[in-house]
C-alpha positions in Angstrom: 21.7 94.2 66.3 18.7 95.4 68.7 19.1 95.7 71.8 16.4 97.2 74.7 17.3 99.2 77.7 19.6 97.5 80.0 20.7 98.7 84.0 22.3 96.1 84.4 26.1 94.6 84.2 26.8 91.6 81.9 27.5 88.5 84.3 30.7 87.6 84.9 31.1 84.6 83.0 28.1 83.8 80.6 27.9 79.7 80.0 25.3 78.5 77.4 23.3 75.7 78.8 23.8 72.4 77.2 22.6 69.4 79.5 19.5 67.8 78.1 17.0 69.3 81.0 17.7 72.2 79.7 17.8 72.0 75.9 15.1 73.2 73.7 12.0 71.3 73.6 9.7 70.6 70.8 8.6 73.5 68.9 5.8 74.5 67.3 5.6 75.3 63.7 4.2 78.7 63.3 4.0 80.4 60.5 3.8 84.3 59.4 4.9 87.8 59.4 4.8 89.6 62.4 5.7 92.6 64.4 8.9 92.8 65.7 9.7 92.6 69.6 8.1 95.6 71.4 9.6 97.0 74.5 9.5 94.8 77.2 7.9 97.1 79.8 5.3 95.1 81.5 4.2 93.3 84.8 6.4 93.6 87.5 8.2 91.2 90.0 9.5 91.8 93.5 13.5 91.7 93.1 15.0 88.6 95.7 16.7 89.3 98.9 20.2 88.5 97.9 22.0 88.2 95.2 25.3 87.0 93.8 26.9 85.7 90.1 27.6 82.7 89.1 29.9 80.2 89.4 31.7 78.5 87.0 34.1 75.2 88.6 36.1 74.6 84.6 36.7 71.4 83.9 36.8 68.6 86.5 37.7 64.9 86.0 34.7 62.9 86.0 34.5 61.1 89.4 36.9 63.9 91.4 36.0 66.7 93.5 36.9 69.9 92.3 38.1 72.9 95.1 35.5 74.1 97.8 34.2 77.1 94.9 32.2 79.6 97.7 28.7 81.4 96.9 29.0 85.1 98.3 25.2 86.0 98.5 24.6 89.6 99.5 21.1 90.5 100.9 19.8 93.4 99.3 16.5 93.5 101.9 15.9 92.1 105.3 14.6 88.9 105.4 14.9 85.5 107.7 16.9 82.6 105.9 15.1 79.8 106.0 17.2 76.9 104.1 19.5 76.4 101.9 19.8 73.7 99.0 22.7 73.1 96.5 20.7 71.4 93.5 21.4 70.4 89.8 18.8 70.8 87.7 16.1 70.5 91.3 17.9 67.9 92.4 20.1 67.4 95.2 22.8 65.1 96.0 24.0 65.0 92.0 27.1 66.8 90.7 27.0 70.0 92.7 26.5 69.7 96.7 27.2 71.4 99.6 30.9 71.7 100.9 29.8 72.2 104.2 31.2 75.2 106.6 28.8 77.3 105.3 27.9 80.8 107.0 24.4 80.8 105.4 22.5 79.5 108.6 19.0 78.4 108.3 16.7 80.2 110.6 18.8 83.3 110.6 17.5 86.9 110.3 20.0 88.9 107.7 19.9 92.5 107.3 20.3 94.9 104.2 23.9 94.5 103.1 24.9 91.4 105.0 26.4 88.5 103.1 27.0 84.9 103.9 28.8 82.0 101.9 27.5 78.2 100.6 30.2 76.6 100.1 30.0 74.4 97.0 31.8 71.2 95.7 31.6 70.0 91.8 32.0 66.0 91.7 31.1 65.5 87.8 29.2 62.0 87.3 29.2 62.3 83.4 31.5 64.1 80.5 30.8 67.8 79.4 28.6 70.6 80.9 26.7 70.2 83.8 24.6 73.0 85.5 23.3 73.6 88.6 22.1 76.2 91.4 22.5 77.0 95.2 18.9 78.1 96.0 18.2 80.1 99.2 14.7 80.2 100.6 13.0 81.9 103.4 11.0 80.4 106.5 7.7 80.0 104.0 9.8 78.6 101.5 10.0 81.5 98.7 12.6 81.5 97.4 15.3 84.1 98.8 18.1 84.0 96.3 19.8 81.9 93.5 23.2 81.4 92.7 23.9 79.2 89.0 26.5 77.2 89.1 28.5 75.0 85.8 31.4 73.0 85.5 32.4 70.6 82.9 33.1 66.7 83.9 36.3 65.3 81.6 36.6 61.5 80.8 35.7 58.9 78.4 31.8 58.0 78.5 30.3 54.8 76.5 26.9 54.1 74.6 25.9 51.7 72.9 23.4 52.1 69.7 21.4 50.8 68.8 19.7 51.6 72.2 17.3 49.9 73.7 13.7 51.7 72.5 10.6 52.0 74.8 7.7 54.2 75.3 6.8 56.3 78.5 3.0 56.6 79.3 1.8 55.3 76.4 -1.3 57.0 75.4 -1.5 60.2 77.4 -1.8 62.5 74.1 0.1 64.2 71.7 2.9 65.2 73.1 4.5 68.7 72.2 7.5 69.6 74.2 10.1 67.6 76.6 12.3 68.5 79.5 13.9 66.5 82.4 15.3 67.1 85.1 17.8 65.9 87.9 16.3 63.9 89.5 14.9 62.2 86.1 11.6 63.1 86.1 10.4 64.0 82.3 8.1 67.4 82.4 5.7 66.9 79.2 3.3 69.2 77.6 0.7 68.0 75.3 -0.8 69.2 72.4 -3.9 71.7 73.1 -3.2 71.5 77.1 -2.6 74.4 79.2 -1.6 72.5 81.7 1.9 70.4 82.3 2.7 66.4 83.0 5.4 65.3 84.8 6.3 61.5 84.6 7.7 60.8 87.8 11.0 58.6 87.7 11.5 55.9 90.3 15.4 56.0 91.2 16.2 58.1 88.7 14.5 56.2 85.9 11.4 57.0 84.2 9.2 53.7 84.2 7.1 52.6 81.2 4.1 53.0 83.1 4.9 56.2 85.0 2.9 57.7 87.4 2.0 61.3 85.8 1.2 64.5 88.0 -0.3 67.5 86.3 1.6 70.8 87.1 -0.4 74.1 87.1 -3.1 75.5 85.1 -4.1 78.3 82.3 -0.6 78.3 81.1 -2.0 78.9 77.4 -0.8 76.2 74.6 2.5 75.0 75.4 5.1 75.2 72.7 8.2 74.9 74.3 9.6 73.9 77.6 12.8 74.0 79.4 14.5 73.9 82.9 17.7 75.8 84.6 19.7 74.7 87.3 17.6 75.3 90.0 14.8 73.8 88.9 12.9 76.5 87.5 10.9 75.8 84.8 10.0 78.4 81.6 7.9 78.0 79.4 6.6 79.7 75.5 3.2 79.8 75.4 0.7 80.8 72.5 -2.9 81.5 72.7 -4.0 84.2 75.7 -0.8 83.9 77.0 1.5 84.6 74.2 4.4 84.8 76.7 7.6 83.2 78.3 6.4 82.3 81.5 8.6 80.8 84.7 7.6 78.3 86.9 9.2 78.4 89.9 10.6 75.2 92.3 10.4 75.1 95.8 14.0 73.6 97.0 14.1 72.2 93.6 10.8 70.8 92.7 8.1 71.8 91.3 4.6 72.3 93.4 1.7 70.7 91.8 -0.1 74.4 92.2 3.1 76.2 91.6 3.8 80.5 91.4 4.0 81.5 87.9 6.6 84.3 86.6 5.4 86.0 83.2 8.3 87.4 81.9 6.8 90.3 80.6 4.5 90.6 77.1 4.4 91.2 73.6 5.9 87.9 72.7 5.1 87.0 68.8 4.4 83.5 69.3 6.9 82.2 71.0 7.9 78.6 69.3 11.3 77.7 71.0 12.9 78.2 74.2 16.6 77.3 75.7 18.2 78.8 79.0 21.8 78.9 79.5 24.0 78.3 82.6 24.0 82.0 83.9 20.2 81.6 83.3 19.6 83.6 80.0 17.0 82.5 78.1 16.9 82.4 74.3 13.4 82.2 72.4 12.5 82.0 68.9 9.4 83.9 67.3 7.0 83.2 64.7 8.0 86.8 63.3 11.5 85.2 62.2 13.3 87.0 65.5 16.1 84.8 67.2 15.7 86.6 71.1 18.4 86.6 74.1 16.6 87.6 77.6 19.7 88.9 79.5 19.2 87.7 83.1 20.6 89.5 86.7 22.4 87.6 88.8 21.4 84.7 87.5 17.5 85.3 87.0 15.7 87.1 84.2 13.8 90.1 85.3 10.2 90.7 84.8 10.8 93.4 82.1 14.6 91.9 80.7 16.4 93.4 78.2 17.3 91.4 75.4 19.3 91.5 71.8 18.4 89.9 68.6 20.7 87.6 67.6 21.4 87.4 64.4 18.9 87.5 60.8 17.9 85.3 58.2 15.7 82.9 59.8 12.5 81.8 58.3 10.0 80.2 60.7 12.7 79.4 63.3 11.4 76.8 65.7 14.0 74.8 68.2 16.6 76.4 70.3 19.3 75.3 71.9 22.8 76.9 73.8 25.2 75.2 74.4 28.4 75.5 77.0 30.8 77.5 75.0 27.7 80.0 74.5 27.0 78.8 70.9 23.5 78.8 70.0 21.7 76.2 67.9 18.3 76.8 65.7 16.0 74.8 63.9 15.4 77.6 60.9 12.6 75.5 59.5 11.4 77.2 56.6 14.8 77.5 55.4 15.1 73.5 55.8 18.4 73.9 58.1 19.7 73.3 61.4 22.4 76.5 62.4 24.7 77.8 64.7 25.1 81.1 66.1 28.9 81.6 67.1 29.6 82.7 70.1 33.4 84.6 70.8 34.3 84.3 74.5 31.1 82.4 75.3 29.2 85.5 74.1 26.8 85.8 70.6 29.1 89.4 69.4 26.4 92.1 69.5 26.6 93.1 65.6 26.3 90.6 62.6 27.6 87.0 64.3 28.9 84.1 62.5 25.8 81.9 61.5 26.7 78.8 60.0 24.8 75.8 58.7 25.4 72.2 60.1 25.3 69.2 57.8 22.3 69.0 54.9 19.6 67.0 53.7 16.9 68.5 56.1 13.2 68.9 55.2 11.4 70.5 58.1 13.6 70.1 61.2 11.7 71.4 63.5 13.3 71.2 67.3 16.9 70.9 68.0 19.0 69.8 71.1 22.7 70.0 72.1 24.6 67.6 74.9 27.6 68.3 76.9 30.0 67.2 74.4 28.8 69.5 71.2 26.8 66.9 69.2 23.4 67.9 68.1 20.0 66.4 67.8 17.4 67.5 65.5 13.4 66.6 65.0 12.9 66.5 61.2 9.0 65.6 61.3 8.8 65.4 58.0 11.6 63.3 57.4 10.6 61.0 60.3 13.7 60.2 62.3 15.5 61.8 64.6 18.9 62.8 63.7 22.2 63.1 65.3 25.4 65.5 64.3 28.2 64.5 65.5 30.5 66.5 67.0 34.3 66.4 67.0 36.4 68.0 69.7 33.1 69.4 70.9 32.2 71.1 67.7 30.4 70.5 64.4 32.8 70.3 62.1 32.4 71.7 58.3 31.3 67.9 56.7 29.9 66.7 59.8 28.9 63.0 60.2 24.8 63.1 60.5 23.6 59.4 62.0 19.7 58.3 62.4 18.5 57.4 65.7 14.9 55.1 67.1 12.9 53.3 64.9 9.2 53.7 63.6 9.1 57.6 65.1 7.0 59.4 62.8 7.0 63.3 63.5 9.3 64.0 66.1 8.3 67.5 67.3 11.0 67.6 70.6 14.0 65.6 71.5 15.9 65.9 74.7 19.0 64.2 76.0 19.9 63.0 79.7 23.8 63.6 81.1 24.3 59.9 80.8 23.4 60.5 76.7 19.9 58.7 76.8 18.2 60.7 74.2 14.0 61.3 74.8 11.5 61.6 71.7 8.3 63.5 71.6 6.5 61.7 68.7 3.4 63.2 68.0 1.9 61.3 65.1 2.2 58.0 67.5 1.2 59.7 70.3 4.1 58.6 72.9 7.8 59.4 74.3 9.6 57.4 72.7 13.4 56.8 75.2 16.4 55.5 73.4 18.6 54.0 76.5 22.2 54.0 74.9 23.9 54.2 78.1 23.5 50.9 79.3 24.6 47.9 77.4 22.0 46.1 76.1 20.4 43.2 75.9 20.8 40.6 72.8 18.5 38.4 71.9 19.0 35.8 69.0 16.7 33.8 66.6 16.4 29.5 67.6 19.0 27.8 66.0 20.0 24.4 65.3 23.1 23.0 67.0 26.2 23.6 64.8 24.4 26.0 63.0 25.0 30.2 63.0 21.8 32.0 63.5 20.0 33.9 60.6 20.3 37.5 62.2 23.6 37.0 62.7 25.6 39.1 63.4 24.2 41.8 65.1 26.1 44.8 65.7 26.6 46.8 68.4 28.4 50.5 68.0 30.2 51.3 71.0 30.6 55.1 71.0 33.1 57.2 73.3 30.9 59.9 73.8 33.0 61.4 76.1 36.0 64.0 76.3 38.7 61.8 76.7 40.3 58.5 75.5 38.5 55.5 76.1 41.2 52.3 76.7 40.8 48.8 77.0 43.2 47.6 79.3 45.6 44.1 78.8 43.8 41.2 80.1 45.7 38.8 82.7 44.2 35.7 80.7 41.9 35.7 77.7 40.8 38.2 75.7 39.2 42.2 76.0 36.1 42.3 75.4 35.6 38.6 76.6 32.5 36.7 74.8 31.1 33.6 76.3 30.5 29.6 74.6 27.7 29.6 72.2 29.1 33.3 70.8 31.5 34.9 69.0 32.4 38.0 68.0 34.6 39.2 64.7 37.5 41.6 65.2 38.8 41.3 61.8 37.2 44.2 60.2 38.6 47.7 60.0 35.4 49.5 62.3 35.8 46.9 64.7 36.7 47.4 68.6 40.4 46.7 69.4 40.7 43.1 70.2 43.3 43.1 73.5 44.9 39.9 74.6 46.9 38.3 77.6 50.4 39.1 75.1 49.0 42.4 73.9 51.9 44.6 74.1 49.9 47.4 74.8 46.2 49.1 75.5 43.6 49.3 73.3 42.1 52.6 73.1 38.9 54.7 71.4 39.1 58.2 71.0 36.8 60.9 72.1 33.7 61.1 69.8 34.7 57.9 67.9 33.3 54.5 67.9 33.7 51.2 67.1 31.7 47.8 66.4 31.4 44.5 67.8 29.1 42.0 65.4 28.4 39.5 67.4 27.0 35.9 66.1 25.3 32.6 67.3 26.5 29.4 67.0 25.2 27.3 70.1 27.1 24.5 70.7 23.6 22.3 72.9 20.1 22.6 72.9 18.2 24.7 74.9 18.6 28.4 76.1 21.5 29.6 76.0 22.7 32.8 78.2 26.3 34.4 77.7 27.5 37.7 78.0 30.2 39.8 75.8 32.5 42.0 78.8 34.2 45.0 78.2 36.4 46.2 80.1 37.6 50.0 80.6 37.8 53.0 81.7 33.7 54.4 81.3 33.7 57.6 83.8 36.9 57.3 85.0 36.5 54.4 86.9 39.5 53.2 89.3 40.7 50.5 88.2 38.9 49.8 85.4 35.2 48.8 85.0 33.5 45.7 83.2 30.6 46.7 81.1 28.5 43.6 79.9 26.3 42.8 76.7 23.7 40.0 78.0 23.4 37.5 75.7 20.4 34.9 74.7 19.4 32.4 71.7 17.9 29.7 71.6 19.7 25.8 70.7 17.1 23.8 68.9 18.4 19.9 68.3 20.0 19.6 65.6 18.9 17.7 62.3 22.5 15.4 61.5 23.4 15.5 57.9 23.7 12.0 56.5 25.2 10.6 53.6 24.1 8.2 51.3 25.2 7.6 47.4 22.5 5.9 45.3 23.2 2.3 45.6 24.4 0.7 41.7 21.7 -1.2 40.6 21.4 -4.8 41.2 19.8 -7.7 39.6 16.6 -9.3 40.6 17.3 -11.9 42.6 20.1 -10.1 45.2 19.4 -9.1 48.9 20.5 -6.2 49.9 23.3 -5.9 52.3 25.8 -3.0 53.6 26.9 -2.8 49.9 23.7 -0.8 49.4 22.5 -0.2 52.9 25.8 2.3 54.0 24.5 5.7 54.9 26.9 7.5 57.6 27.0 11.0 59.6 30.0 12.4 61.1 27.1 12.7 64.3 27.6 8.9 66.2 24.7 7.6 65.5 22.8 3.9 65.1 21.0 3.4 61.6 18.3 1.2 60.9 16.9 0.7 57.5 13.5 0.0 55.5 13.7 -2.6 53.8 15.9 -4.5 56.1 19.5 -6.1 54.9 18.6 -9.4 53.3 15.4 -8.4 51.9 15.3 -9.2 47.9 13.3 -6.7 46.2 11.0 -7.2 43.4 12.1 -5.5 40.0 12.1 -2.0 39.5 12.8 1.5 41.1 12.9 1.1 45.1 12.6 3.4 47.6 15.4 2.6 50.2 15.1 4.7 53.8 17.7 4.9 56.5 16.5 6.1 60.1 19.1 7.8 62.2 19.0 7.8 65.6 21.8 9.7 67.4 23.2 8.8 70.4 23.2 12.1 72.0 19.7 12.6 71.7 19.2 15.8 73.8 21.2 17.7 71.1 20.1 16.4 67.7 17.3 14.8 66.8 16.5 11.9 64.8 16.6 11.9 61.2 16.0 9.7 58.1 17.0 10.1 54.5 16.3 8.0 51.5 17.6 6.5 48.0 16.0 4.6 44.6 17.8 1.8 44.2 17.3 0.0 40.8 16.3 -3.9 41.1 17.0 -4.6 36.9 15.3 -7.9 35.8 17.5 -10.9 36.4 18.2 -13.1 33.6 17.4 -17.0 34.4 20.2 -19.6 34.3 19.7 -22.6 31.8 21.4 -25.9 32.4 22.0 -27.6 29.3 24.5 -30.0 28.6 26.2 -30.5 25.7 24.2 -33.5 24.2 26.2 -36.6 22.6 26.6 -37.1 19.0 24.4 -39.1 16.9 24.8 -40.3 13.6 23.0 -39.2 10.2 19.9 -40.0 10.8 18.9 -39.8 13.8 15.8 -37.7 14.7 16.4 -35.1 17.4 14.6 -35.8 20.7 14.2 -35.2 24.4 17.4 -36.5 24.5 19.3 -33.9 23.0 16.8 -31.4 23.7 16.9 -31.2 27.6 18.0 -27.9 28.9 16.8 -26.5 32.3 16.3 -23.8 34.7 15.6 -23.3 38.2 13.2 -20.8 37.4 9.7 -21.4 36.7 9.0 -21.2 33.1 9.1 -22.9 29.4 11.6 -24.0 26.9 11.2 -24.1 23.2 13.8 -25.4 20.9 15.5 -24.5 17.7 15.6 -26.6 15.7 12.6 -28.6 17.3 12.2 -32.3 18.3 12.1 -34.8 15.3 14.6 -32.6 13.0 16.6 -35.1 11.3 20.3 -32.6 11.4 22.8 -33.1 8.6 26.0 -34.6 9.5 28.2 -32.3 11.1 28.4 -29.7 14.2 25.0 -28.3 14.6 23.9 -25.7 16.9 20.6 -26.4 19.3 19.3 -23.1 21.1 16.5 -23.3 23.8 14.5 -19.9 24.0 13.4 -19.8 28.1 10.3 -17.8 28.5 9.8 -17.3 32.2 6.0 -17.8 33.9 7.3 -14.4 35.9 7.7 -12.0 33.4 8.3 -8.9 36.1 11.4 -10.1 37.6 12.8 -12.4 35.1 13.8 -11.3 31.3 13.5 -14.4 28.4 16.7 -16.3 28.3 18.0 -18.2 25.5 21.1 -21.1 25.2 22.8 -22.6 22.7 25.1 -25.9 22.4 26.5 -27.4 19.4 25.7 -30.7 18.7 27.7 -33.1 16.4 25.7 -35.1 14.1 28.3 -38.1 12.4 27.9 -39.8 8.8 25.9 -42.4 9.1 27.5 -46.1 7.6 26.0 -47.4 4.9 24.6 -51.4 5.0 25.8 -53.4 2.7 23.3 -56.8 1.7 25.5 -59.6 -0.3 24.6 -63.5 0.2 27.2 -65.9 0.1 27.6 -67.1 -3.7 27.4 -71.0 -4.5 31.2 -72.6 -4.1 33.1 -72.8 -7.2 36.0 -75.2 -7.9 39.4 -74.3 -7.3 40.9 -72.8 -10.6 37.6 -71.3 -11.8 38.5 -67.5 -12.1 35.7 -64.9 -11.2 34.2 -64.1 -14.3 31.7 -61.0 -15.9 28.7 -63.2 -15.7 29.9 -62.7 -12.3 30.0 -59.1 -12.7 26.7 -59.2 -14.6 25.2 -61.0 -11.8 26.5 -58.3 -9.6 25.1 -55.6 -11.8 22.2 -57.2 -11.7 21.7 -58.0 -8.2 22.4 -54.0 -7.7 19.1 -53.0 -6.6 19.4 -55.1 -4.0 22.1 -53.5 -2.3 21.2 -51.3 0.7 23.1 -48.2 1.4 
């Protein structure tokens, strides 16, 4: 370990920064061997007025005032007070304000060794470190003396991922480096400019068409930016500056033409730059040097001294400190993200712990730590950003990495806000990209059919305790917590999601520090039109009295439904039948009139036919008409023949119209078997009549048979009277000859 020529004490109590104004910004990659740090003896700075150390307030719920904590300033030259301002990163009013009963008076002449006291208050709005400064200024508004202050805010804080994404000042350039401050503005530096941008917030929120104010001029090619807790601004520079420069607020903002600090020279191209809450800066170098710039009461000196901290690094580019003292490094040739341990919120002067955090890096590139310990990194080559998570406010050995945005190309800085809203510098695209996970957002389904469950359904949204303490849900008097509205549901059943609380809950639900849990919400709207609906949650967020309701806005988008009907194909039916409700029954379990084409009673011609059913519902603002359609087989009918059963006739008799009179109703002709004039032998006899019909499409050939019984015929016997004989003559064979003879003459 190297350290230059110090006269000067350590601080009282050394507190790495950690809030996202000031957490490294994006850092160039540079690349090469270089000299190590020469002796920082260089331009001087006229020392302030007074001076006094810092003060540290501990933990503090979020939402309570800590104890009055009083700021001893002793004056160390003459000089006229002009004003006095308690800020938090420039801004006033925030987490840090004035106490009141001050003995600092404005417009009050103070002589060498005098002292006066601002007293200070700590109200934490958010969970984990917060950092601030009580500024003293004269009558021309230079800036007399500053006291850092840092406390940490303790409570259960929720997000919700994924945020809500949009881009700041779309098209302003490249940008290179990020840092906010209080008051929310967003201090940008672009690639190539020597100059900063500021995006100016409007009530604390950065619009998406900012209005942009350009801060100084010749400050060399930006590579890194970062602010303390009074505002100040430094910066690492390369080009004809190839310095860390400061540039200083008035009452906690920065002039458009403000002074400029150079914190002395020989600065190897200075890539990364971080500032802590006692106002140490830490820098990395293109030479493979991780520096610590040891500030004096609270300030770094023109010519500070400084230790190395740590070895190993190749082409380190992001920086970052965190409360605890920790420091964080983007060691980009070495494809890793590590920490520097610090013992007693101090990096030990020889051979400190270094360990990596998590894996799978390619070039991460800029690094950033929040209040609660979990750290961001830029991979540019990889694309997203990432998040380690912390637990207990540290990276544990197997940490849990996450991927935040979407469509961010080369993320060369990321930045986080106290309320956990993280800020992107993407390069490639040419925008700040702002991930808002602190407000609940807004939920916007695909149309959908009445009845029916949306196709990007469910979405999910993570709710995440980023916090310090538990996160409850309290019991509900009625209904459920979290509450969803008609048209929406959401599933509790699985194991990641949020506890589901009811009216007979027999006790809270509850979400631990650094956990989270999911709530997949779906679609189902229940009437046409648009639907709006909200999901509430209700808890504790920020230690809220009483409990507070945080609410999901909801929004789809009921189309009318199409009713389901149903209709079996119809069992064929002959030619010849009209249709009725035996074929013509289509229902829906939607009431409902039906008409149909062809109507009932309508007799179809032969063949395959297309029956269609019209529905038209009776609620017609949430379903629309529909119609649906079945083939119904018309089969050829077969003709009916009349045909009595003709009356015998004797052997003999030729078979006529008589016997042969069968009929139909339908058009058509009738041929016989056997045919007209057959002379039958005696006996039954079968007659069959073949019907051929004129309509041959809807009518098949018919045939019919009868029996007919044809009875033997009597034979006629001719025989004249013979000539009288006398009594006693017997009948003789002349008799019988004559007979014999007289044969031939005998008809049978």
């Amino acid at each position: 370990m190297m350290f230059a020529k110090r006269s000067f004490s350590e601080p009282v109590s050394v507190v790495a920064s950690h809030d996202p104004t000031s957490r490294t910004p994006r850092q160039s990659k540079l690349v090469g061997l270089c000299a190590v740090l020469a002796a920082l003896l260089c331009a001087s700075w006229s020392i302030l007025s007074a001076q006094t150390v810092t003060g540290n307030f501990g933990t503090v719920n979020i939402g309570t005032a800590s104890p009055v904590v009083p700021l001893v300033f002793t004056f160390s030259k003459s000089d006229i007070l002009g004003s006095t301002a308690v800020l938090m990163q420039g801004a006033t009013g925030l987490d840090f304000t004035d106490a009141g009963s001050d003995t600092c008076m404005a417009n009050t002449a103070y002589s060498v060794g005098q002292t006066c006291t601002v007293n200070v208050i700590f109200t934490p709005r958010f969970a984990g470190s917060r950092f601030g400064a009580v500024v003293l200024v004269d009558s021309t508004g230079d800036t007399i003396a500053t006291g850092l202050v840092q406390g940490t805010g303790v409570g259960p804080q929720t997000l919700f991922q994924p945020g809500t994404q949009s881009v700041l000042g779309a098209g302003s350039g490249q940008p290179v480096s990020l840092a906010l401050d209080g008051n929310g503005n967003l201090y940008v530096s672009f690639n190539n400019s020597t100059t900063l941008s500021e995006m100016l917030a409007v009530n604390g929120t950065i619009p998406t068409s900012p209005t942009i104010k350009t801060i100084g001029s010749g400050l060399g090619t930006i590579t890194s930016v970062t602010m303390d807790g009074s505002g100040d601004l430094f910066l690492g520079a390369l080009g004809n500056k190839n310095a860390v420069q400061e540039v200083m607020a008035v009452n906690g903002s920065i002039p458009a033409s403000p002074t400029i600090r150079t914190l002395c020279c020989g600065f190897n191209n200075v890539s990364g730059i971080a500032v802590d809450g006692s106002g140490n800066v830490y820098i990395t170098e293109a030479n493979n040097t991780v520096l610590k710039l040891w500030a004096v009461n609270g300030s770094v000196p023109a010519s500070p001294g400084y230790e190395i901290l740590g070895s190993g690094f190749f082409e380190p580019n992001g920086i970052a400190v965190d409360a605890s003292g920790n420091v964080y490094v983007a060691d980009t040739g070495n494809r890793a993200v590590k920490e520097i341990l610090a013992v007693n919120g101090i990096i030990p002067p020889s051979s400190p712990t270094i360990r990596t955090l998590g894996s799978g890096f390619v070039s991460p590139d800029t690094v950033a730590v929040d209040g609660n310990g979990n750290v961001f990194v830029g991979d540019p080559y990889s694309g997203p950003v990432k998040e380690i998570l912390a637990v207990n406010g540290s990276i544990p050995a197997s940490p849990t990495i996450i991927t935040l945005g979407s469509g961010i190309l080369l993320p060369t800085d990321v930045t986080v806000d106290g309320s956990g809203n993280v800020y992107v510098a993407d390069f490639a695209t040419n925008r700040v990209v702002r991930l808002d996970y602190a407000d609940p957002p807004i939920l916007a389904f695909a149309s959908t059919a009445v009845g029916a469950t949306s196709t990007d359904s469910p979405k999910t949204i993570t709710v995440v305790n980023a916090g310090n303490a538990a996160l409850n849900f309290p019991i509900p008097a009625t209904g459920n917590n979290p509450s969803i509205g008609s048209n929406f549901t959401w599933n509790s059943s699985g194991t990641s999601a949020c506890p589901l609380v009811t009216g007979n809950s027999w006790t809270y639900g509850t979400l631990s520090a650094g956990s989270s849990c999911q709530l997949p919400i779906s679609f189902t709207p229940t009437v046409a039109g648009t639907v709006s609906s909200s999901l509430m949650l209700t808890d504790n967020d920020l230690n809220v009295s009483g409990y507070t309701n945080q609410t999901l806005a909801l929004s789809g988008v009921g189309t009318q439904a199409t009713p389901t009907i149903a209709w079996a194909t119809p069992v064929a039916i002959p030619y010849g039948t009209a249709l009725s409700a035996v074929q013509l029954n289509a229902t829906s379990t939607v009431a409902a009139t039906f008409t149909y084409s062809p109507a009932a009673g309508t007799v179809l011609a032969a063949g395959a036919k297309t029956l269609t059913a019209t529905f038209t519902p009776t609620d017609t603002v949430d379903y629309s008409s529909a119609t649906a359609s079945v083939t119904l087989t018309v089969s050829q009918a077969t003709p009916t023949i009349a045909w009595a059963t003709p009356a015998a006739i004797p052997y003999g008799t030729a078979l006529s119209a008589t016997q042969l009179d069968a009929s139909s109703t339908v058009a058509g002709t009738l041929s016989y078997s056997p045919a007209a004039g057959t002379v039958l032998a005696a006996g039954s006899q079968p007659l069959t009549a073949t019907f051929t019909p004129t309509d041959t499409t809807d009518y098949t050939t018919a045939t019919q048979t009868v029996s007919m019984t044809v009875t033997q015929a009597t034979p006629t016997i001719a025989w004249a009277t013979s000539a009288a004989i006398t009594y006693g003559t017997a009948l003789s064979s002349p008799w019988c000859k004559w007979l014999n003879s007289r044969r031939a003459d005998i008809v049978v």
